[in-house]
Each structure stands twice: as structure tokens, then as C-alpha cells.
SETI-672589 format. One line per field, with one value per residue (C-alpha): x negated, y negated, z negated; residue number from 1. Coordinates in nm, 3 decimals. Example, Ala and Ser with C-alpha at 12.3 -4.5 7.8 and 13.67 -1.06 7.14 Angstrom:
// SETI-672589
u	[-1.230:-1.367]
v	[0.450:0.106]
w	[-0.780:-0.714]
pos	[1:2]
***
This chain:
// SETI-672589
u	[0.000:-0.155:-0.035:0.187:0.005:0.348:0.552:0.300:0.060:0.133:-0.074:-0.021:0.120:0.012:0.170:0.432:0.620:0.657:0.937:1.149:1.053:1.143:1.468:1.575:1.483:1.760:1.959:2.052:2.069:1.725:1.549:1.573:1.363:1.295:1.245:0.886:0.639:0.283:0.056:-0.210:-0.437:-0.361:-0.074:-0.212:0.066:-0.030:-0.347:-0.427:-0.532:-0.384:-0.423:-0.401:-0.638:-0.873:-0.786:-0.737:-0.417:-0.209:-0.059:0.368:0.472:0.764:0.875:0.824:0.449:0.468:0.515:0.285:0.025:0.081:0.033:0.033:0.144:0.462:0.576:0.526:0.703:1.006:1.022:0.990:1.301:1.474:1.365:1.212:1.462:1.711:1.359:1.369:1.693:1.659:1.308:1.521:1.822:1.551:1.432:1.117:1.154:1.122:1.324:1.300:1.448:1.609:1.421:1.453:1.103:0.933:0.712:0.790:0.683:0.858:0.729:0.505:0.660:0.671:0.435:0.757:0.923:0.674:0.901:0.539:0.558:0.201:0.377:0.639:0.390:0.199:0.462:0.600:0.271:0.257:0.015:0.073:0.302:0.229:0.517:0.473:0.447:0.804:0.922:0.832:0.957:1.267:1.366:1.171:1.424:1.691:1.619:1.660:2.004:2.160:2.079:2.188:1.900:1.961:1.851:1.560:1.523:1.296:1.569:1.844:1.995:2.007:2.100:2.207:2.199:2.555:2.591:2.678:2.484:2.478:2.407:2.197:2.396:2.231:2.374:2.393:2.273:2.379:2.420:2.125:2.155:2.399:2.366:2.257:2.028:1.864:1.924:1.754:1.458:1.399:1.382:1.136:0.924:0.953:0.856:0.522:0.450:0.522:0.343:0.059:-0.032:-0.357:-0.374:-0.050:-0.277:0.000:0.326:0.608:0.723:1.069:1.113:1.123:0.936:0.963:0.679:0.385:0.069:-0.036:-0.411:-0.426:-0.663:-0.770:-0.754:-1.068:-1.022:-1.156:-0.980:-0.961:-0.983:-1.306:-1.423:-1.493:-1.199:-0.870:-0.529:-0.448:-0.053:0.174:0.519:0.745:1.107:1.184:1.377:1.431:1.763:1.895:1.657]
v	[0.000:-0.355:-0.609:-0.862:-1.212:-1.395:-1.201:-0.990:-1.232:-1.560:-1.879:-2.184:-2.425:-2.775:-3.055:-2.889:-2.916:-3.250:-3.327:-3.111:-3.272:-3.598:-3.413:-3.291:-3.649:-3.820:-3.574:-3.635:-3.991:-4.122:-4.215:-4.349:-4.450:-4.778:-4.702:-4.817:-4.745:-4.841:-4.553:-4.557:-4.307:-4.051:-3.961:-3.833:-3.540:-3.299:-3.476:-3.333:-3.607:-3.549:-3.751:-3.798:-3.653:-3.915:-4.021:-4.442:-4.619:-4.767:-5.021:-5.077:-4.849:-4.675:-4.309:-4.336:-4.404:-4.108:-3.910:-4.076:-4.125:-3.730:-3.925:-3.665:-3.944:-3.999:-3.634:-3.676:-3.955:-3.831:-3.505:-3.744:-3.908:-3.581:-3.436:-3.115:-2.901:-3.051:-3.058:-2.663:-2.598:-2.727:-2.552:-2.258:-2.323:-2.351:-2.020:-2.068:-1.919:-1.543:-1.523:-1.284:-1.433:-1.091:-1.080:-0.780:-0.641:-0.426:-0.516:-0.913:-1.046:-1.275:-1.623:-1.679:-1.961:-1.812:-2.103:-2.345:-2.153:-2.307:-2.607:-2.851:-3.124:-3.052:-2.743:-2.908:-3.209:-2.986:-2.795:-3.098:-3.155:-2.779:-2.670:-2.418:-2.222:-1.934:-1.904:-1.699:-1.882:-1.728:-1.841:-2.215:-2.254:-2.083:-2.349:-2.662:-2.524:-2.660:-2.952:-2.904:-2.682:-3.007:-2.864:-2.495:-2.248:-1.937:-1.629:-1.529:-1.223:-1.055:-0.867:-0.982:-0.650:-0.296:-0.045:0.299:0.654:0.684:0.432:0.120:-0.210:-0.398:-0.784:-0.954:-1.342:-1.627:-1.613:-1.895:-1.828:-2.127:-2.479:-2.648:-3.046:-3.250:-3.304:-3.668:-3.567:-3.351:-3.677:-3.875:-3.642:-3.599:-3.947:-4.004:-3.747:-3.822:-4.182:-3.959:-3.834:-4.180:-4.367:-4.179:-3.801:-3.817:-4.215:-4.146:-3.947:-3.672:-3.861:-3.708:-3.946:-3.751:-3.595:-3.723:-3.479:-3.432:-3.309:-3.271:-3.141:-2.977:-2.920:-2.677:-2.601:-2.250:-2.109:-1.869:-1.597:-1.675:-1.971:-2.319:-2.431:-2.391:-2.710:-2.631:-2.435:-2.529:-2.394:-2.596:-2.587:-2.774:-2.747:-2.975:-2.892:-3.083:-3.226:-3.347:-3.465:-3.132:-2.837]
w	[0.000:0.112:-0.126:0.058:-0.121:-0.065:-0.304:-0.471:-0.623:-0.812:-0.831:-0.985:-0.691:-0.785:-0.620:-0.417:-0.746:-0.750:-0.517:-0.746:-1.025:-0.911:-0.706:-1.079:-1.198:-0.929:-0.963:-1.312:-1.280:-1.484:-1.192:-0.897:-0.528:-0.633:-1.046:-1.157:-1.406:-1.565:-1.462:-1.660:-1.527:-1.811:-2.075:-2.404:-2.503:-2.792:-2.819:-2.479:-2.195:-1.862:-1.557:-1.205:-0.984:-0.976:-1.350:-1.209:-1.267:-1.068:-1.215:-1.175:-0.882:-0.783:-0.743:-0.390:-0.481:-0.668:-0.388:-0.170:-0.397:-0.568:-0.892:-1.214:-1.411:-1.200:-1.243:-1.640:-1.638:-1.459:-1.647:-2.000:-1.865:-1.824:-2.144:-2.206:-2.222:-1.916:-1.734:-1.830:-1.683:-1.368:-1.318:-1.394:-1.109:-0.932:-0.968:-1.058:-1.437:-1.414:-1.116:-0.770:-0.441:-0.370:-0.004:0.147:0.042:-0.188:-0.451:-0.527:-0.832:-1.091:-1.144:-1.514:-1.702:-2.039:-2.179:-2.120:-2.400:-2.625:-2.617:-2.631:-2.431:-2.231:-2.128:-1.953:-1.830:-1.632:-1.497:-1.402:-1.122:-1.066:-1.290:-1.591:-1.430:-1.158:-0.860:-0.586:-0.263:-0.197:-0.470:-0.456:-0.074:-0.196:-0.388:-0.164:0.072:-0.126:-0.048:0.339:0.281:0.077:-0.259:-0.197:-0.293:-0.066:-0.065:0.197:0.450:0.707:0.856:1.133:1.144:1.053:1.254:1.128:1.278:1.249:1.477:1.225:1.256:0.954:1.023:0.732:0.668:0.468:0.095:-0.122:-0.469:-0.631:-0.634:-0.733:-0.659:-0.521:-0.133:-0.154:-0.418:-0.138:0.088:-0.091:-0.160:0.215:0.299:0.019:0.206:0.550:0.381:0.259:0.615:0.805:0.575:0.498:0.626:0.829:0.835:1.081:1.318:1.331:1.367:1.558:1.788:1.862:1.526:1.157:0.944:0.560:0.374:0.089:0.042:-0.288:-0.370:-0.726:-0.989:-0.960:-1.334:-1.417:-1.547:-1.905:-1.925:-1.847:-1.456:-1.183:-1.146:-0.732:-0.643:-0.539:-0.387:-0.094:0.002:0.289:0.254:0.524:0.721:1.072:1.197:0.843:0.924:1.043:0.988]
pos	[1:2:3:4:5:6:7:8:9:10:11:12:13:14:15:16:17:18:19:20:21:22:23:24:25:26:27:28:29:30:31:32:33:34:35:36:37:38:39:40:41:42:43:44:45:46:47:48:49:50:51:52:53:54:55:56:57:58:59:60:61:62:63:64:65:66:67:68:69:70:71:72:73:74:75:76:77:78:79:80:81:82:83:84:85:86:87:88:89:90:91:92:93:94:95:96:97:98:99:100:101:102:103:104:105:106:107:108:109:110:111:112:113:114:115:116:117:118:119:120:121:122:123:124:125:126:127:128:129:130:131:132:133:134:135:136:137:138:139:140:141:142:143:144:145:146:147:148:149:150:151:152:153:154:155:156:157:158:159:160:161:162:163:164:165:166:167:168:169:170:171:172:173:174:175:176:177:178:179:180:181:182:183:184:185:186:187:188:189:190:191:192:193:194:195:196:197:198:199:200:201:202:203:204:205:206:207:208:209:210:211:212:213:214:215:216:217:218:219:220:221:222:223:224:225:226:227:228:229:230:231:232:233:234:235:236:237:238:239:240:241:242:243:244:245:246:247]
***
């Protein structure tokens, strides 16, 4: 048996997270586009210093700069607003806590998120950006794809159709799981991303010119083995869906 890495293996995603974060964050109301805050650089939680990748602050920006900027400190901030444990719950509509897709294969994996349980903020800080908790890459584009099938997370197959050798063809149909945001939360979240790729992927070397795409890049800490994080390795991730108005 060759291990399928995509539902057999879990890594921590890194910022790929983020636009569900902030999707859970305008979804219940406590931020929006436009809301601002100081970023810092860090956020001391449980005497622990986190900060953005490059540990500078910003200054007042907006959630939009969160986004294109893939500021830690943004994420935080959103997931303070929610509250640790409506943070939780949304992470766990989501799928991401413990959860399989269902897809039509052997062998997938359940997420690792039992360090949320802990109820300490850090825990949910860092999950927040993507870091902390180990998905598999199923898993997280699972529930990105919410945001592209106006907040429904569905479930995922491989297979169109089966056909039997007593002559019955079964046809495999998408099937929504659940609910997860409403559809203009999933709006708004794509527009906030296309505003990421328009603005800012490449320098806008790699604009579409007949299609608006939505998308984010995630670059993760790779955790060693004996803990704490390699300080050379990373995870690199894209996630996007065109044409983001209709995908």
C-alpha cells in the first residue's frame, strides 16, 4: 500500500487558514472588510510572543491588509473578537476538528486539534494563522471550498460512477454536509481574495485578464520531530477557485 499524502498524512497548513478565520470572523458579525487594528508586530498570550512573519508592525490596517499582507497578528485579532470558544466551533463546522471528508477512499486520516481543548488562548492564536493544528491537505480545501459553494461544505469524490456486474450504474452526486456560513459571508470572503490576487500576487505578473481569481498562499513552519519548529523548512501551499464569481 503507497500512502496517498493527501488524506493519509497531516501537516500543519499555515496561512491557508486564514481566510477562514477571518470568514468565521464576518460571519458572526465582529469584523468586517474595512475594520482596523494596531498591529504591533507581536501579541504576548500565555506569556508566549507570537508575531508575524517578519515580527514588524504595521501600524492601523484593515482586514483586507490582513489578507494581503498574511499578517499573524490579523488572524489573532479576529479570532480574539470571536472568542475562544465561538472561534472553536466554527473551526469545527468547518471540519477541521477530528473530522473525515467521507471521500470515497481508503485510509484518510482525521485532522489533530486536540491542543484546542486546552481552552489557552495561544492554542487558539496559532490555529488561528494555521499553525498548531495538523489538517490533511483534503481536509483544509474541503472546507476553503466553502467559500466558493456560498458557505456549503460538501462532501468530496474521485468517482463519477459505478458500474455494477448486475448491470446497475450507480451515479456519485455532490452532498452537502452542512451549512457552514452564510452566502454573503462567502461573498464577501472571495472578494477580499480576488482583492489579494489583483493587488498583490507576483507584483501582478500573473493577472487574468478575462477571469477574476480568488486566492492565498500559505508558507508553514515544519515542526521537528523533538519539538519546536526547523528554522529552514517550510510547507508551501496555494489554494485559489476561478472564476471566483462562479466556480
Amino acid at each position: 500500500h503507497l500512502a496517498n499524502p493527501l488524506i493519509e498524512r497531516v501537516y500543519e497548513m499555515g496561512s491557508v487558514v486564514k481566510p477562514l478565520t477571518m470568514a468565521a470572523g464576518l460571519d458572526a458579525g465582529v469584523v468586517a472588510p474595512t475594520t482596523t487594528y494596531d498591529d504591533r508586530g507581536v501579541v504576548v498570550l500565555d506569556d508566549r510572543e507570537i508575531g508575524n512573519y517578519d515580527r514588524r508592525g504595521r501600524g492601523i490596517v484593515s482586514m483586507q491588509e490582513v489578507l494581503n499582507q498574511s499578517l499573524n497578528t490579523g488572524a489573532i485579532y479576529v479570532m480574539q473578537k470571536l472568542g475562544g470558544e465561538r472561534f472553536e466551533k466554527y473551526f469545527q463546522n468547518f471540519g477541521l476538528l477530528g473530522e473525515k471528508t467521507g471521500i470515497d477512499l481508503p485510509g484518510e486520516l482525521n485532522g489533530l486539534a486536540n491542543n484546542l481543548k486546552s481552552r489557552r488562548a495561544v492554542e487558539y492564536a496559532t490555529a488561528s494563522f494555521g499553525q498548531g493544528i495538523a489538517l490533511t491537505p483534503l481536509a483544509i480545501t474541503t472546507a476553503l471550498s466553502s467559500l466558493a459553494n456560498h458557505g456549503a461544505l460538501v462532501r468530496p469524490f474521485v468517482t463519477k460512477e459505478i458500474d455494477y456486474e448486475n448491470g446497475v450504474t450507480v451515479e456519485t452526486k455532490p452532498v452537502i454536509r452542512r451549512e457552514v456560513l452564510k452566502s454573503e459571508t462567502a461573498s464577501t470572503v472571495t472578494a477580499m481574495l480576488v482583492e489579494v490576487v489583483d493587488r498583490l500576487l507576483l507584483g501582478k505578473q500573473e493577472l487574468l485578464t478575462r477571469y477574476r481569481l480568488a486566492a492565498k498562499t500559505g508558507t508553514a513552519q515544519i515542526r521537528q520531530p523533538g519539538g519546536g519548529y526547523y528554522p529552514d523548512r517550510y510547507l508551501h501551499s496555494f489554494f485559489g477557485y476561478f472564476p471566483a464569481s462562479n466556480p
